[in-house]
C-alpha positions as CSV (number, residue, x, y, z in Angstrom):
1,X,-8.3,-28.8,13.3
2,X,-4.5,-29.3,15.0
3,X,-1.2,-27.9,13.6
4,X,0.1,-30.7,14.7
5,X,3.3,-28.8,14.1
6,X,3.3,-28.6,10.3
7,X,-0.1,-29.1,9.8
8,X,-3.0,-26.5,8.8
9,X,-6.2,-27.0,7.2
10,X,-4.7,-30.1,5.3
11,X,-2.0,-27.5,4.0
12,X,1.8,-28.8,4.5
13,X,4.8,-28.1,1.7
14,X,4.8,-30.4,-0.2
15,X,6.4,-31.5,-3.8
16,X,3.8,-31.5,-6.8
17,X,5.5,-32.7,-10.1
18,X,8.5,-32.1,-9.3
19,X,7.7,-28.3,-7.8
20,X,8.1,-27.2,-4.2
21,X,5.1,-25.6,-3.0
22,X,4.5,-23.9,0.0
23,X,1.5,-22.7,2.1
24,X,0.3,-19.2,2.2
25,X,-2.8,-17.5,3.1
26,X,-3.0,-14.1,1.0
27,X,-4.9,-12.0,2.7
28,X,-6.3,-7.9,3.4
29,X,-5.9,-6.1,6.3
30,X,-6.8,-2.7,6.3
31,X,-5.8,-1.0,3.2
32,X,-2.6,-3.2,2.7
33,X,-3.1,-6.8,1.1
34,X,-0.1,-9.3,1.5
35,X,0.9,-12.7,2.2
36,X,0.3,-14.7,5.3
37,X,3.1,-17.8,6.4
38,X,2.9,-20.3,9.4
39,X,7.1,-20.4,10.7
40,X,6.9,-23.9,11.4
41,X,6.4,-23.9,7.3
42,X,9.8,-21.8,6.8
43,X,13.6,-22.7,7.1
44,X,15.5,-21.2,10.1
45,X,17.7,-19.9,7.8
46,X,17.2,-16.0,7.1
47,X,18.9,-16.7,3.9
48,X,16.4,-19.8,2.5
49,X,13.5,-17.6,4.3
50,X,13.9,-14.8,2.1
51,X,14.5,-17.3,-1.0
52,X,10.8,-18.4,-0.1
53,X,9.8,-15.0,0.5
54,X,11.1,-13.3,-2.8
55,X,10.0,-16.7,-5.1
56,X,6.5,-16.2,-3.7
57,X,6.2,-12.6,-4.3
58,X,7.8,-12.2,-7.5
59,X,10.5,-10.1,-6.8
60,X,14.2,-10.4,-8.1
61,X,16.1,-13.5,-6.8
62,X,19.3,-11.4,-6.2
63,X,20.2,-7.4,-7.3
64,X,17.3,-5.3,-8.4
65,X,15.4,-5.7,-12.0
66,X,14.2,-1.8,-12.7
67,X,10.7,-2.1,-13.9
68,X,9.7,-4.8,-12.8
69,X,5.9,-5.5,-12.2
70,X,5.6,-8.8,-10.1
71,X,4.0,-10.5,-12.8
72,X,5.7,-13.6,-11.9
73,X,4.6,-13.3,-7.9
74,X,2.0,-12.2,-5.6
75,X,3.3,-8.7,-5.0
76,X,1.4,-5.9,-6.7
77,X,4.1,-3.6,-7.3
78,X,3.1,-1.2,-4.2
79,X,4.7,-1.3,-0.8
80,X,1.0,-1.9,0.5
81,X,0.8,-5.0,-1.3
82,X,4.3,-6.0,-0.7
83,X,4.1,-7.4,2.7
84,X,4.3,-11.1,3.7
85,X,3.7,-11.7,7.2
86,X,5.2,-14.9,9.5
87,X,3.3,-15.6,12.2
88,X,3.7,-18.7,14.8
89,X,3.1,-19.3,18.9
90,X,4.7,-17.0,21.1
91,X,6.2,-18.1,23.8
92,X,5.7,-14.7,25.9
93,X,3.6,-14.5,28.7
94,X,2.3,-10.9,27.3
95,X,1.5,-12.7,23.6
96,X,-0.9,-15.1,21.8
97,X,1.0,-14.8,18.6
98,X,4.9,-13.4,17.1
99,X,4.6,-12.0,13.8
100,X,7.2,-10.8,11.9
101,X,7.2,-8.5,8.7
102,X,9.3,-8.8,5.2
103,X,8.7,-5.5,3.5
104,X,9.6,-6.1,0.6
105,X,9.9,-3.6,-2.8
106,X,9.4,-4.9,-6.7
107,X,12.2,-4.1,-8.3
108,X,15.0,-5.1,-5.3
109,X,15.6,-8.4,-3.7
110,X,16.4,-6.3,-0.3
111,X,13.8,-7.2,1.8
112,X,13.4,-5.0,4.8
113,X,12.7,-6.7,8.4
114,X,12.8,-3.6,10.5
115,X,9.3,-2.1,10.5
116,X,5.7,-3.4,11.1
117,X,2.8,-2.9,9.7
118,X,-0.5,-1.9,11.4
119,X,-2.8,-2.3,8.5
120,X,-1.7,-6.6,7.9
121,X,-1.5,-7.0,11.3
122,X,-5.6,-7.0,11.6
123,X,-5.5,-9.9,9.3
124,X,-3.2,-12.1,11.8
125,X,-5.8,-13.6,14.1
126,X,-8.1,-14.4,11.4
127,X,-5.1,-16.0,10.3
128,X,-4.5,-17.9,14.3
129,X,-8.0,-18.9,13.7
130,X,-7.5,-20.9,10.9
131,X,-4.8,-22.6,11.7
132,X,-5.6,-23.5,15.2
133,X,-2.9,-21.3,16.7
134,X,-5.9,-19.7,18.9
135,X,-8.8,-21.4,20.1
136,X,-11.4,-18.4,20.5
137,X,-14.4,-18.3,22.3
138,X,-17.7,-16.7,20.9
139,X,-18.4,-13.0,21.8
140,X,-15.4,-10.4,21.6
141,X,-11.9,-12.3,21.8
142,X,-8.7,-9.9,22.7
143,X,-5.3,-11.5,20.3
144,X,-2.2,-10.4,22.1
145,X,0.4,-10.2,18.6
146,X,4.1,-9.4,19.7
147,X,5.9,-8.1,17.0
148,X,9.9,-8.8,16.2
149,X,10.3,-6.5,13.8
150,X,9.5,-3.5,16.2
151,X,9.7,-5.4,19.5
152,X,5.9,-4.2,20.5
153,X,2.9,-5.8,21.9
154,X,-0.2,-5.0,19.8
155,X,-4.0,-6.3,21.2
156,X,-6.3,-7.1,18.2
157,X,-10.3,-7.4,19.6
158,X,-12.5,-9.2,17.0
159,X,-16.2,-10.4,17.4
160,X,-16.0,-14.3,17.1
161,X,-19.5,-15.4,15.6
162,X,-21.2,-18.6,17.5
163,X,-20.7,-22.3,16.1
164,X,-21.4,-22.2,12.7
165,X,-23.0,-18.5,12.6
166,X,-21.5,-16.1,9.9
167,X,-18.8,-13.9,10.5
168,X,-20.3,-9.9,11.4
169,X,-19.0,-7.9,8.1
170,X,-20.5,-4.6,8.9
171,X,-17.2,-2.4,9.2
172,X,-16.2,0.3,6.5
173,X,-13.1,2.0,6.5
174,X,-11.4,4.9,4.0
175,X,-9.8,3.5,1.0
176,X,-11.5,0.0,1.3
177,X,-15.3,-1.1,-1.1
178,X,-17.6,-2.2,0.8
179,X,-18.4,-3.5,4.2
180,X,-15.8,-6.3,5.7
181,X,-15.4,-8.1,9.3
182,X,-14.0,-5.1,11.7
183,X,-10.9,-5.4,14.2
184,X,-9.9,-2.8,17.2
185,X,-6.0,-2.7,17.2
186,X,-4.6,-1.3,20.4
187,X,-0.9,-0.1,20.6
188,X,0.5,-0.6,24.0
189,X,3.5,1.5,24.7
190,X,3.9,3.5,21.6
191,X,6.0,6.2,22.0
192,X,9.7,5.8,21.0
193,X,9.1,2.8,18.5
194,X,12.1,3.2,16.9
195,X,14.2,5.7,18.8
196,X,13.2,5.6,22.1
197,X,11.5,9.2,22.2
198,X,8.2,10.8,21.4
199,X,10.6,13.7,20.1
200,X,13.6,12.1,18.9
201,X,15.5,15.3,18.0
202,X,14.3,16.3,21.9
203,X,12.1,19.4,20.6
204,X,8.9,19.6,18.9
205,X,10.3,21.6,16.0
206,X,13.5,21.4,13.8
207,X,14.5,23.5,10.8
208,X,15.8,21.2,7.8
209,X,16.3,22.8,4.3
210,X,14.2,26.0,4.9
211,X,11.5,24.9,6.7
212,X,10.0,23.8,10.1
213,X,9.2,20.2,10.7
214,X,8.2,18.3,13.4
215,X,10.1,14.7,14.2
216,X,7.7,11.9,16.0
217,X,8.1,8.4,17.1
218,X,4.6,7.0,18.1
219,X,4.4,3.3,16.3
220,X,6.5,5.0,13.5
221,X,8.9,7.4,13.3
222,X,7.8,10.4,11.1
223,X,8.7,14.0,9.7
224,X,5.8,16.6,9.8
225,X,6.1,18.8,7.6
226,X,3.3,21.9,6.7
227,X,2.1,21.4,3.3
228,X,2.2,25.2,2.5
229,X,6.1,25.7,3.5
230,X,6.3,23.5,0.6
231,X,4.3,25.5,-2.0
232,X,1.3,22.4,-1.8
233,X,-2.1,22.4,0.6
234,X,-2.3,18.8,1.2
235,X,-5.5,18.5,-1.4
236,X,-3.6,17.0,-4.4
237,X,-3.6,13.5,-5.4
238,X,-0.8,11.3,-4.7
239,X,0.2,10.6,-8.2
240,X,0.6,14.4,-8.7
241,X,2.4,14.8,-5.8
242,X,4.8,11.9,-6.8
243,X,5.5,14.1,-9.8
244,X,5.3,17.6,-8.8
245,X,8.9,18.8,-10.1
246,X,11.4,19.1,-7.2
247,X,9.2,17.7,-4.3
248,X,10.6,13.9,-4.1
249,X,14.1,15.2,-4.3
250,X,13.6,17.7,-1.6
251,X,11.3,15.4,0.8
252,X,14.1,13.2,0.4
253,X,16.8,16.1,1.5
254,X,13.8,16.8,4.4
255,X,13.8,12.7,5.7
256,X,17.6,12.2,5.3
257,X,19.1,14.9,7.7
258,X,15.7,14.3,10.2
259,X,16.8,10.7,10.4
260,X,20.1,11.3,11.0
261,X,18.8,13.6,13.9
262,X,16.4,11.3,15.2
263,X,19.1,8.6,15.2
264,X,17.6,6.2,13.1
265,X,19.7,2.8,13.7
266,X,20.0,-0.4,11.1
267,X,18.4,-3.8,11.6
268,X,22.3,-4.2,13.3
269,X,21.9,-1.5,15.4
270,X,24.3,0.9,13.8
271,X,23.2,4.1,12.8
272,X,21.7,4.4,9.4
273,X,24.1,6.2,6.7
274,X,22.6,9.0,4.5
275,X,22.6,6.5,1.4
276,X,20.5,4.1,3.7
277,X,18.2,6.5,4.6
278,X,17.7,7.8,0.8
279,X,17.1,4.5,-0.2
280,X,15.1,3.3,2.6
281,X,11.6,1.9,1.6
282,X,10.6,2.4,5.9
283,X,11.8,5.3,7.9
284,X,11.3,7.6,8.7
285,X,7.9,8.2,7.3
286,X,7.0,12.0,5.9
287,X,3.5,13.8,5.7
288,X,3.0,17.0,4.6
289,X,-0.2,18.5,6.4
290,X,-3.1,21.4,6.7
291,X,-6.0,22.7,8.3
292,X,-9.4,20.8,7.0
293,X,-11.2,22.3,4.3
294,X,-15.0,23.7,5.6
295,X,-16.4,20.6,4.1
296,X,-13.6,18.5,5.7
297,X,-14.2,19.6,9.1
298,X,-18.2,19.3,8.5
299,X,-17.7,15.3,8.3
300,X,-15.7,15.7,11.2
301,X,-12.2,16.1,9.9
302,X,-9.2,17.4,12.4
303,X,-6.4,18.1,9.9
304,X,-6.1,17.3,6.4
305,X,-2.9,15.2,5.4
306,X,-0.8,13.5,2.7
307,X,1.5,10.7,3.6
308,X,4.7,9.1,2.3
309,X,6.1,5.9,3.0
310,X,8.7,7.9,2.3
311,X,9.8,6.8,-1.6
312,X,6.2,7.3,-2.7
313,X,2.9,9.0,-1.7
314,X,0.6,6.6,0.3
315,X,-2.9,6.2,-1.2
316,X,-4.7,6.2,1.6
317,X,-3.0,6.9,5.1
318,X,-1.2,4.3,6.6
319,X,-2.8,3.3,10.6
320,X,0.7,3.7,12.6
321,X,1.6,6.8,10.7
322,X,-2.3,8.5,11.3
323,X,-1.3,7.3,15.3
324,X,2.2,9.1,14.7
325,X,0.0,12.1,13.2
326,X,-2.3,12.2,16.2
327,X,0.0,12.1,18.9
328,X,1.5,15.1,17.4
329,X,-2.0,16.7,17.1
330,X,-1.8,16.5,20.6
331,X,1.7,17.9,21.3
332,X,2.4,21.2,22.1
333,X,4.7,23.0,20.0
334,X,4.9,20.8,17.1
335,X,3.7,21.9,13.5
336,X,1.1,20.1,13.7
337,X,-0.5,20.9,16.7
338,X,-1.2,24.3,15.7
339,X,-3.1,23.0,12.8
340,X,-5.4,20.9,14.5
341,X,-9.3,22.2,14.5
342,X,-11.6,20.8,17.3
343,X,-8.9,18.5,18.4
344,X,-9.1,18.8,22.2
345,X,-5.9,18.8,24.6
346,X,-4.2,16.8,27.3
347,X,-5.0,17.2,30.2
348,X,-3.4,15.9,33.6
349,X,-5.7,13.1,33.4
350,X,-5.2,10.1,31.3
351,X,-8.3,10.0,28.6
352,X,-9.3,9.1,25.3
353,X,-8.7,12.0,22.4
354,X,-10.0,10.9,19.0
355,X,-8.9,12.3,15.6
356,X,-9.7,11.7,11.7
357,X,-7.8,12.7,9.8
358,X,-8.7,13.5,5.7
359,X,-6.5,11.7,3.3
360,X,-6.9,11.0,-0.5
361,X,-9.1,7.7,0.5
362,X,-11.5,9.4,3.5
363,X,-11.1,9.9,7.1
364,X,-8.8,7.9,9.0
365,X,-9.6,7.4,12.9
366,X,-7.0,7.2,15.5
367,X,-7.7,7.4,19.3
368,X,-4.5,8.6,21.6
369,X,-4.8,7.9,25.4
370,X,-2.6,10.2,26.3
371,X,-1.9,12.5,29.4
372,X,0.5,15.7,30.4
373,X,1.9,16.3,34.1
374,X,4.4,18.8,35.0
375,X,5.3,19.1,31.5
376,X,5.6,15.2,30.8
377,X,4.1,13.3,28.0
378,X,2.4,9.9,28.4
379,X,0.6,8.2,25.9
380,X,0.3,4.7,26.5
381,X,-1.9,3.6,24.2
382,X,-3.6,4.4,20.4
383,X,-6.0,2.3,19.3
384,X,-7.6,2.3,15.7
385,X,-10.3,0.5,13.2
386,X,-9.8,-2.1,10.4
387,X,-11.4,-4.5,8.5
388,X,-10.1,-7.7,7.2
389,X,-11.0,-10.7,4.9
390,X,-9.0,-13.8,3.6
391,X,-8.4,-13.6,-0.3
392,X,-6.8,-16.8,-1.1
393,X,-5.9,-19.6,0.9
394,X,-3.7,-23.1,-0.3
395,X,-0.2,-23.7,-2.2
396,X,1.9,-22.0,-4.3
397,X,4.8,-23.4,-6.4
398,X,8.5,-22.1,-6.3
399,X,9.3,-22.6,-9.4
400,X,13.1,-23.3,-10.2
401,X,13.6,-23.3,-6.0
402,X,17.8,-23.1,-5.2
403,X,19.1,-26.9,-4.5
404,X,19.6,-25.9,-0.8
405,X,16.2,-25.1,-0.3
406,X,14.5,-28.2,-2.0
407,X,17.2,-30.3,0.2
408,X,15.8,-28.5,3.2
409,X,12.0,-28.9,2.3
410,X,13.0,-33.0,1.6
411,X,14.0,-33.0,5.2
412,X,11.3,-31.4,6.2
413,X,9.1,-34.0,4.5
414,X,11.2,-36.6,5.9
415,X,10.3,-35.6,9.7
416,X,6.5,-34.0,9.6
C-alpha cells in the first residue's frame, strides 16, 4: 500500500463519463457518522475545497435552501452526520496526523471550520491505516492527531490485530447498536480550548436572564445551566425539548450574552457579534443538567444531563461537551458541582476522576486528570471511549462540478 502522494487503495479522482469523482471514506466514529478526505485529494483553494465539500454532502451550493434534506448528498440532515473530516501527514514533531473539520448544516452552504469533533476523530486512524499514512505495529498503537480547527493535540490508542487476524469489535458505547472496534481518546491540554480559560467569564457562576449558569472551556466551550431553573429535570426527550414553547428562544438569550462574556472570537479572530452567536451551529455549547434519578445513580450515574449543540438537542451527549461537563463536576462553585453524586474531588495531587453521565442514549464516560493547589486548577488531560467502523469506502461523483474546479482536478490528473 503507498500514497504515493495521490494514491490510496487504488482510489485517485478521477473523471468517469464525463463526471468528476472524488475519494471519500464515509465513516462512524462515536455517535457521529461523516465523511473522511485525504488533503493531497483536495484543492488548496478554501473556496474549491468547500465546492467539494458541499457537492459531496448535499448541501446548498451557495445561500441556504430551507428544508432541505440532503437527499442529493451524504449528509443526513443532523449536525452529527454533517461532518467531513480532512486528514493528511503532519509535519509536527508532537503529531502523526492534521485533521481538520467542515461542520457543515443542511439547509446553509456556511460551512463552519472552527470547532472539532471528538466523536469523528476516533474514526481518523482507522482512516491513516488505510491509506498508509501510519504504518502500525500489532498490539496497542498510540495516533498522535493535531487538530487545526482547535489547534489541539489529541492521542487516539487502538488495538492493532496481528497479520491478517480480525480487528477486536468488543466495545459498546450509549447511543451506538451493537458491539464495534474500541478507541481511548486522550485530550492533552484541554482547558481554555477556545478562550483560553477553564472559566472564561473568570467565575464559576454568572447570572444571564434570571438564572445561574456556569461558563466552561474544557475541549468546548459550554453554558451550564440547572434544568429546574428552567421549569424542566433533564429527563425529557430531545425532540420535546426542541419544542417545549419558549425554551429554544430563551437558551438562545442564555448562549448569546454567555458568549459574549466568555469572548467567543470568529474563525478571524474578531469577536463574534450577537447575530453570529444566534446563528452559530458551534459555540458555545448549552446543557441543562440534574441530580441522577435512584435508578440512574444505581448503574452508576453522576449527574443526569441534556445537551445542545446549541440550535438543537443532541441525541446522545456529545464526548468534548461530557469532558466540558466533568471538568465542571469537579469545580468548585459551579452549578454543576453541587449536583454531582459520588463524584469525588481534587485533590493536591494529580489523579484520575471518572464520571458517566445519563443522557437520552445511556451513560457517557469521561475521565478528568485534574488537580487543585493553592486554589489553582489543573487538568491536563480527559480521556474517553469510542467505537468506530468504516461504512463505505470508494468514489463519489460531483455532479455539475463549477468549470474552475474540473480545470483544477484536469491538472491534477495531469501531474499524479
Amino acid at each position: 500500500m503507498t500514497t504515493n502522494g495521490v494514491h490510496f487503495l487504488g482510489l485517485v479522482p478521477r473523471v468517469m463519463r464525463g463526471v468528476l469523482e472524488i475519494p471519500v471514506f464515509y465513516m462512524r466514529g462515536g455517535t457521529s457518522t461523516g465523511i473522511v478526505l485525504y488533503d493531497k485529494h483536495l484543492p488548496e483553494s478554501l473556496d474549491l475545497r468547500e465546492e467539494v465539500i458541499r457537492r459531496i454532502m448535499g448541501v446548498p451550493v451557495t445561500g441556504e435552501s430551507s428544508g432541505n434534506r440532503q437527499i442529493t448528498g451524504l449528509g443526513r440532515g443532523i449536525p452529527q452526520s454533517n461532518k467531513v473530516f480532512i486528514v493528511g501527514a503532519s509535519a509536527r514533531d508532537d503529531a502523526d496526523i492534521d485533521s481538520t473539520l467542515a461542520q457543515l448544516a443542511a439547509d446553509k452552504s456556511a460551512i463552519d471550520w472552527s470547532v472539532n469533533c471528538g466523536n469523528m476523530s476516533s474514526a481518523l486512524p482507522t482512516f491513516a491505516y488505510e491509506i498508509g499514512l501510519i504504518d502500525p505495529k500489532p498490539g496497542v498503537h498510540r495516533v498522535r492527531i493535531f487538530n487545526t480547527n482547535t489547534s489541539v493535540v489529541v492521542h487516539a490508542l487502538s488495538e492493532v490485530p496481528v497479520g491478517d487476524d480480525a480487528e477486536t469489535a468488543e466495545t459498546e458505547i450509549p447511543g451506538v447498536m451493537g458491539q464495534w472496534p474500541g478507541v481511548q481518546l486522550a485530550l492533552l491540554e484541554p482547558v481554555g480550548a477556545k478562550t483560553g480559560a477553564l472559566l472564561p467569564t473568570g467565575a464559576p457562576v454568572d447570572k444571564i436572564d434570571g438564572v445561574e449558569v456556569s461558563c466552561v472551556d474544557l475541549a468546548v466551550p459550554m453554558v451550564i445551566i440547572r434544568a429546574a431553573d428552567l421549569g424542566f429535570d433533564a429527563s425529557e426527550m430531545p425532540d420535546a425539548l426542541d419544542s417545549a414553547p419558549g425554551l429554544m428562544d430563551r437558551l438562545r438569550r442564555i448562549w448569546v450574552e454567555a458568549g459574549t462574556r466568555m469572548g467567543l472570537k470568529d474563525k478571524n479572530g474578531a469577536p463574534m457579534t450577537e447575530a453570529a452567536l444566534a446563528a452559530s451551529e458551534t459555540v458555545p455549547k448549552v446543557c441543562i443538567i440534574a441530580p441522577p434519578s435512584a435508578e440512574e445513580a444505581d448503574r452508576g450515574a453522576n449527574i443526569r444531563v441534556r445537551y445542545f449543540t446549541p440550535q438543537a438537542c443532541h441525541k446522545s451527549l456529545a464526548v468534548t461537551g461530557g469532558a466540558c461537563l466533568a471538568a465542571a463536576c469537579l469545580t468548585p462553585g459551579t452549578v454543576a458541582h453541587g449536583m454531582v453524586k459520588n463524584g469525588g474531588t481534587l485533590g493536591a495531587e494529580e489523579a484520575d476522576h471518572i464520571f458517566r453521565m445519563a443522557n437520552p442514549a445511556g451513560l457517557l464516560k469521561a475521565t478528568i486528570r485534574g488537580a487543585i493547589r493553592d486554589g489553582v486548577i489543573s487538568m491536563p488531560s480527559a480521556a474517553y471511549e469510542r467505537s468506530t467502523q468504516i461504512l463505505l469506502r470508494g468514489h463519489t461523483p460531483l455532479y455539475n462540478a463549477s468549470p474552475t474546479l474540473q480545470e483544477y482536478y484536469r491538472a491534477f490528473a495531469k501531474a499524479a
